[in-house]
C-alpha positions in Angstrom: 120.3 99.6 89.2 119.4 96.3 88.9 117.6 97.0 85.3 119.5 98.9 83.8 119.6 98.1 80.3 116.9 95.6 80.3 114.5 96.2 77.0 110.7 96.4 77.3 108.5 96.9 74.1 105.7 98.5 74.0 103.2 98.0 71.2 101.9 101.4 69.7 99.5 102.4 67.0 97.3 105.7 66.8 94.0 106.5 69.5 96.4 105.7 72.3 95.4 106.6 75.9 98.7 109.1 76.5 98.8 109.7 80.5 99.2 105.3 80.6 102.2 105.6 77.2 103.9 108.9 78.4 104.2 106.9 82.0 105.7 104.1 80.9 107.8 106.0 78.6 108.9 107.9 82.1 108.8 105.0 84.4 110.4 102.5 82.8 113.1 104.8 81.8 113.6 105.4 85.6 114.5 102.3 85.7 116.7 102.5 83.4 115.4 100.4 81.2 115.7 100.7 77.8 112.1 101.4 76.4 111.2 100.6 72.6 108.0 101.7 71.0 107.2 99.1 68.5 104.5 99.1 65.6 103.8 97.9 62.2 105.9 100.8 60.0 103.8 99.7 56.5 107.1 100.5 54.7 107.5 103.4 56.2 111.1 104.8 58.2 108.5 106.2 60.4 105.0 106.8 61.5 103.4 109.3 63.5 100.2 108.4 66.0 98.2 110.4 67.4 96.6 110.3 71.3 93.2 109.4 72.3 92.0 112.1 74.7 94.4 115.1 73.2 95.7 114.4 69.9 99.4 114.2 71.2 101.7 113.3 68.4 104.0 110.6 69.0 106.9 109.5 66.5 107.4 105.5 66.4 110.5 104.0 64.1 110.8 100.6 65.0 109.1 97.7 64.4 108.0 93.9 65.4 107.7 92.9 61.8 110.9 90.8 61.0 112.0 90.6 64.2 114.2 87.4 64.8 113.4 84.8 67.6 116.8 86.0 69.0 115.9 89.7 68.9 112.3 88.9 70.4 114.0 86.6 73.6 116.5 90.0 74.1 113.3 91.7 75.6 112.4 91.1 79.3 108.6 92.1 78.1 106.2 92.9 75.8 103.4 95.4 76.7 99.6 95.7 75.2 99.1 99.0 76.2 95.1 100.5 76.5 93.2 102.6 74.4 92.3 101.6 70.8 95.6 100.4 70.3 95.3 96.5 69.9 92.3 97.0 68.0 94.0 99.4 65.3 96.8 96.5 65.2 94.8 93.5 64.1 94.2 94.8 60.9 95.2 92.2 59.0 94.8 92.2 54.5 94.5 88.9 53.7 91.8 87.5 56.1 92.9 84.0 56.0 96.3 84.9 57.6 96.9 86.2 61.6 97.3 90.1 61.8 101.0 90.7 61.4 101.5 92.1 65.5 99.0 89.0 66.6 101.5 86.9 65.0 104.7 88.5 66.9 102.0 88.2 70.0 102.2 84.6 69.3 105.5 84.5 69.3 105.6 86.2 72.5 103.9 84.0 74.2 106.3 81.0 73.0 108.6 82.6 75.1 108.1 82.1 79.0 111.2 84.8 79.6 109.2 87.4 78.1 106.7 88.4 80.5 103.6 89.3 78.4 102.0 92.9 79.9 97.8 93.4 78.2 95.9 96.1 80.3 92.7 97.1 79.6 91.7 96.5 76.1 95.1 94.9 74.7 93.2 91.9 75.2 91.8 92.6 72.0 94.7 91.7 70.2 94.9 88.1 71.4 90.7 87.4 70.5 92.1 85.9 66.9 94.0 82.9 69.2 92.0 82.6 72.4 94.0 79.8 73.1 96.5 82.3 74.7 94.9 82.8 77.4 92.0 80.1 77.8 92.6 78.7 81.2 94.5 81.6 82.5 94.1 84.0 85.3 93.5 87.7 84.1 91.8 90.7 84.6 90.4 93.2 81.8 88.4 96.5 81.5 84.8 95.8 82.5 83.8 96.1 78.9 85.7 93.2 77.9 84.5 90.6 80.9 82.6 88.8 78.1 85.6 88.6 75.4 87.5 87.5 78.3 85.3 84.6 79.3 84.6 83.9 75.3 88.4 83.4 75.3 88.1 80.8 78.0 89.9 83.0 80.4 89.5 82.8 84.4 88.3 86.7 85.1 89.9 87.8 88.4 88.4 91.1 90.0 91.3 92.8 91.1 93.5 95.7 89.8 96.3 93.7 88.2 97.0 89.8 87.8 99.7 87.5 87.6 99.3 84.4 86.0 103.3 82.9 85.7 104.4 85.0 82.9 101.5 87.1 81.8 100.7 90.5 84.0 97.0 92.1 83.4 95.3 95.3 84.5 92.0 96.3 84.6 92.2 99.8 82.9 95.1 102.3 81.5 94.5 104.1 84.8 95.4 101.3 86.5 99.4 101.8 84.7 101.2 102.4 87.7 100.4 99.6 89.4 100.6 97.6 86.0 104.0 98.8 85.9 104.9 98.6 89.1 104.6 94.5 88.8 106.5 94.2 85.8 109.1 95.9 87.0 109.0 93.8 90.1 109.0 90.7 88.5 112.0 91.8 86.1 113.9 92.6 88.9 112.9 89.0 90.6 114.4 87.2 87.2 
């Protein structure tokens, strides 16, 4: 297959909507793609997070912190799954400093051969640098048309938008079709 082997991140933390995660963790393994679930790991070898609608444990050992410039460019993209997930990983300490996975967010978007994958409310995690996404083409959950226009941010009313190398969706149940056009436009690179 024509992705096989290709690496696609997806950011996790706990309150995570699991029909969207387990699909990608299916869908992109179809693929086969080779699928990392990445977090902040506090320390830790490993952290466990648990599911929005039922509590669904799910075991996540790797992490963005420390990740080289090299290691970052070796995915083909970076996801900002739904749920409460982007908001659980802006916690930053020190106010004065970006939240360490808004930071490798950043990053990200340095990188035009990383396509950059927010559905829903991942947007949340790029509202500390609106500067992302000001002047850009996306779509979000209804809930965040505001924060989406406070960002500077062209709203589009459709399903899922491309906008060069960033993909958005409306809502988690909008994943298939989210994933659908990343895997597309992998396959196009």
């Amino acid at each position: 297959m024509a992705l096989k082997g290709k690496k696609i991140a997806i950011l996790m933390e706990s309150d995570y909507y699991e029909p969207e995660i387990f699909y990608y963790q299916r869908r992109f393994a179809e693929e086969e793609m080779d699928v990392h679930f990445l977090t902040r790991l506090w320390g830790q070898p490993s952290l466990t997070f648990k599911g929005h609608e039922y509590q669904l444990p799910m075991d996540v050992s790797e992490s963005f912190e420390g990740m080289t410039d090299e290691e970052l460019n070796s995915y083909s993209a970076i996801v900002v799954p739904a749920g409460m997930v982007s908001d659980r990983l802006r916690y930053t300490e020190d106010i004065n400093k970006l939240p360490p996975a808004v930071e490798f967010l950043k990053r990200a978007f340095a990188s035009p051969s990383v396509i950059k994958g927010i559905i829903c409310h991942g947007l949340w995690l790029v509202s500390p640098l609106p500067e992302l996404v000001a002047g850009r083409r996306l779509v979000v959950h209804n809930n965040l048309l505001g924060d989406a226009r406070n960002m500077g941010a062209l709203y589009v009313d459709e399903d899922v938008v491309v906008d060069g190398d960033l993909v958005t969706a409306r809502s988690g149940g909008h994943c298939h079709l989210f994933a659908r056009k990343i895997i597309d436009m992998i396959a196009k690179k």
